[in-house]
BAGU-207812 format. One record per residue (C-alpha): x, y, z. Coordinates in steps of 0.05 Angstrom, whole numbers, padded with zeros to 5 digits, always signed. Layout:
XYZ;...
end
This chain:
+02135+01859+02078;+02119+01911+02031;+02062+01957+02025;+02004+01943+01973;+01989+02021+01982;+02058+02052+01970;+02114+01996+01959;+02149+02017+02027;+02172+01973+02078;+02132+01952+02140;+02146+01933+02210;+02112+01906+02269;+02077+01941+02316;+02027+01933+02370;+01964+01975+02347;+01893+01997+02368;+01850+01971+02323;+01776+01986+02310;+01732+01924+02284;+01663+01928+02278;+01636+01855+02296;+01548+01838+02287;+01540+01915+02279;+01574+01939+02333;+01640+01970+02342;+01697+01943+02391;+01766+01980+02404;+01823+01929+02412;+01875+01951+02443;+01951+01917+02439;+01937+01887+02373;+01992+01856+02331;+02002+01893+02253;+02042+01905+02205;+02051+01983+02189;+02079+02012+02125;+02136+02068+02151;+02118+02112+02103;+02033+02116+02093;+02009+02074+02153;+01975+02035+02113;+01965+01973+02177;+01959+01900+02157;+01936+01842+02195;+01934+01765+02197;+01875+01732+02187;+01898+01692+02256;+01890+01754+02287;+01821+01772+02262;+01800+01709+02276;+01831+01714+02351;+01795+01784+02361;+01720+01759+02328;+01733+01700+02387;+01752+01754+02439;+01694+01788+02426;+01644+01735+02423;+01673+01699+02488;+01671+01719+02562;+01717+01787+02557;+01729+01844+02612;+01716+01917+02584;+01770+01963+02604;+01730+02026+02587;+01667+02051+02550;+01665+02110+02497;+01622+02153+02462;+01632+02154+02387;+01601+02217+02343;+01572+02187+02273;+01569+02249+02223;+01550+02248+02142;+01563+02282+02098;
end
């Protein structure tokens, strides 16, 4: 596919993806996108969101647990 950002090809790739879900924010690891080779720009399908709001809202393991900084400017 081609990149809405640049025009550049993409390709697949398995990604960590953040997704904030009911005000919180979930890392997702192993993630299918598509990822522009030239500005990253990632894209994903709306199967997959859909798949990762049910992961999140079902029974689900946590592999680990991080502390995010929030800054403003």
């Amino acid at each position: 596919m081609k990149c809405e950002v640049c025009n550049s090809e993409t390709y697949r790739k398995k990604v960590r993806k953040q997704h904030w879900f009911r005000g919180k924010l979930y890392i997702i690891e192993n993630v299918d996108a598509e990822v522009c080779t030239e500005c990253g720009e990632r894209y994903f399908q709306a199967t997959t969101l859909d798949k990762i709001d049910a992961l999140i809202t079902g029974e689900h393991s946590v592999t680990e647990v991080m502390s995010v900084e929030v800054l403003s400017v």
